[in-house]
Every structure is written in C-alpha cells, then in structure tokens.
BALOBA-1460 file (C-alpha; in Angstrom, 3 decimals):
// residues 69
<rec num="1" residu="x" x="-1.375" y="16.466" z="13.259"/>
<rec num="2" residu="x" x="0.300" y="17.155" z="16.566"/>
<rec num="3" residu="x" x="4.174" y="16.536" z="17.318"/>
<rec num="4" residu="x" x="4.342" y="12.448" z="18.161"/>
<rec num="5" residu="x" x="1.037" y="11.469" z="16.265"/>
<rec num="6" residu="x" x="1.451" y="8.170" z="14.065"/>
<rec num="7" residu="x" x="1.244" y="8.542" z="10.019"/>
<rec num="8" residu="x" x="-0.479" y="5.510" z="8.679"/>
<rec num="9" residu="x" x="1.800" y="3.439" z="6.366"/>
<rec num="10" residu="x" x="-0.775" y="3.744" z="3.819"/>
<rec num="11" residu="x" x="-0.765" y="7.239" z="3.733"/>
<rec num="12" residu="x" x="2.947" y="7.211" z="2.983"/>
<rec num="13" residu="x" x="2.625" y="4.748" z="0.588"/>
<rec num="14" residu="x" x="-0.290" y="6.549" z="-1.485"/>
<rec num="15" residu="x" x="1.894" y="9.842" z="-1.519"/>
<rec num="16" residu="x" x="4.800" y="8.166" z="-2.906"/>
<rec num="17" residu="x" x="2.910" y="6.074" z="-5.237"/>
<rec num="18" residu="x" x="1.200" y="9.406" z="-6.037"/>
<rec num="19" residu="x" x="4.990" y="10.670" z="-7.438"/>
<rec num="20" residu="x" x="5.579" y="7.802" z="-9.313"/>
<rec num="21" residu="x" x="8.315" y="6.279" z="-6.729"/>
<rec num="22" residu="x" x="6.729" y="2.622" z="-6.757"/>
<rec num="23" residu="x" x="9.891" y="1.335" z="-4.853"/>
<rec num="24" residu="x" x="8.904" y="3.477" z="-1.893"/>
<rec num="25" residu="x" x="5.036" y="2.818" z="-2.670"/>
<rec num="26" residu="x" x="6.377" y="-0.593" z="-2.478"/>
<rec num="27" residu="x" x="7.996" y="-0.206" z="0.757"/>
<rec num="28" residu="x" x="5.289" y="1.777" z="2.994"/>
<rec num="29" residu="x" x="2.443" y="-1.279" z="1.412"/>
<rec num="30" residu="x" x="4.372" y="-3.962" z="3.232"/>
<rec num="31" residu="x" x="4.406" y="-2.046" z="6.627"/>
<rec num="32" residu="x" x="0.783" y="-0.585" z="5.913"/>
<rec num="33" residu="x" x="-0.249" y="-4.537" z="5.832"/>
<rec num="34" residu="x" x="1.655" y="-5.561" z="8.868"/>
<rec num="35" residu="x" x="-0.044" y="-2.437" z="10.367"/>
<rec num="36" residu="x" x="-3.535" y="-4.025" z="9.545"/>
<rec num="37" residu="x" x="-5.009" y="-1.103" z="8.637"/>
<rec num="38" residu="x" x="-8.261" y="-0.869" z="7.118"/>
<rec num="39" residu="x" x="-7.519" y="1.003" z="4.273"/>
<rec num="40" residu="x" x="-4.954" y="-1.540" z="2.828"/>
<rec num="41" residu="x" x="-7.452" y="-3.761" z="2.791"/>
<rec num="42" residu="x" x="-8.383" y="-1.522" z="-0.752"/>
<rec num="43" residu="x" x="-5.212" y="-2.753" z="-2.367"/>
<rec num="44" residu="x" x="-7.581" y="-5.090" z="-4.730"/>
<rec num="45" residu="x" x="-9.943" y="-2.424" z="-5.961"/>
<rec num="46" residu="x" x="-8.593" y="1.370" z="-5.695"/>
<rec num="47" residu="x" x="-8.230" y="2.487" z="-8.806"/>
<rec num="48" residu="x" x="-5.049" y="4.303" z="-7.159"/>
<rec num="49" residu="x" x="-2.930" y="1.424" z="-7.286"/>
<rec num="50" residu="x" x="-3.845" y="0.623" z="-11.062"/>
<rec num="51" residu="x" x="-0.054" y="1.231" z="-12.057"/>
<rec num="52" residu="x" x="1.398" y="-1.306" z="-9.264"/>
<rec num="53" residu="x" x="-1.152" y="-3.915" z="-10.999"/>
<rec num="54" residu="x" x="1.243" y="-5.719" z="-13.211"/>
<rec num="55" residu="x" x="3.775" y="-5.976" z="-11.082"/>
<rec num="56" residu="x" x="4.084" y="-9.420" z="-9.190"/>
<rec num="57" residu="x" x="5.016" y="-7.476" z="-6.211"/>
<rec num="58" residu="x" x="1.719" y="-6.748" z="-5.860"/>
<rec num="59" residu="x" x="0.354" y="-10.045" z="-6.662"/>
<rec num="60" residu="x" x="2.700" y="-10.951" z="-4.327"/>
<rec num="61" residu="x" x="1.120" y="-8.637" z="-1.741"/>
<rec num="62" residu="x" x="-2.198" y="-9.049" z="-2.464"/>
<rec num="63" residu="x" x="-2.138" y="-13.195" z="-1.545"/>
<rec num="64" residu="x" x="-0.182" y="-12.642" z="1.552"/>
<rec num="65" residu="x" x="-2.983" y="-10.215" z="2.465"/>
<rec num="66" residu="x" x="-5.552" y="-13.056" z="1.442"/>
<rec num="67" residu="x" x="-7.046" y="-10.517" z="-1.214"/>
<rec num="68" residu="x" x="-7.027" y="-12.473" z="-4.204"/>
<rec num="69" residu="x" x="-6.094" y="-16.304" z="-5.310"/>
C-alpha cells in the first residue's frame, strides 16, 4: 500500500483477532461495521471469528448489523 491509503477496519480486526487480542478484535469490528464494509458482513459465517462466538459482544454485534435474530 502507498503512504495515505486507508486499512479496512476489518483487516485490523482479523489480525488482532488472529493474535488472540479479542479486545482489540473487538474494537476494529465496531468501526469495520460503521465502515459498511462488505467483508463484515461475514461476521455470521467465517469460521475466523469462531472464538468471538460465545461472547455476547458478538451477539451483540451481530443484531445491530441485522445478521442474526
């Protein structure tokens, strides 16, 4: 990427969740779903974010993205 180009907040999110730092994971998801991008919109079935599962953060996340009931 060139100097000034925009990270997606998913991308940070995945690498974080990717060290096992789920309060950062946690952190970059909210901002990756006020970004609207497309690839949050995989929250409900990548296996990636099997850990963050049980955790009603993510429940929490998932109905204010409309992903689940």
């Amino acid at each position: 990427k060139k100097k000034g180009d925009c990270v997606p907040a998913i991308n940070l999110a995945r690498a974080y969740l990717r060290m096992d730092d789920k309060a950062r994971a946690f952190q970059w998801l909210k901002t990756a779903c006020e970004e609207r991008n497309v690839y949050a919109l995989m929250l409900g079935s990548d296996p990636l974010y099997d850990p963050l599962r049980a955790d009603r953060h993510f429940t929490n996340l998932l109905r204010r993205m409309r992903l689940c009931v």
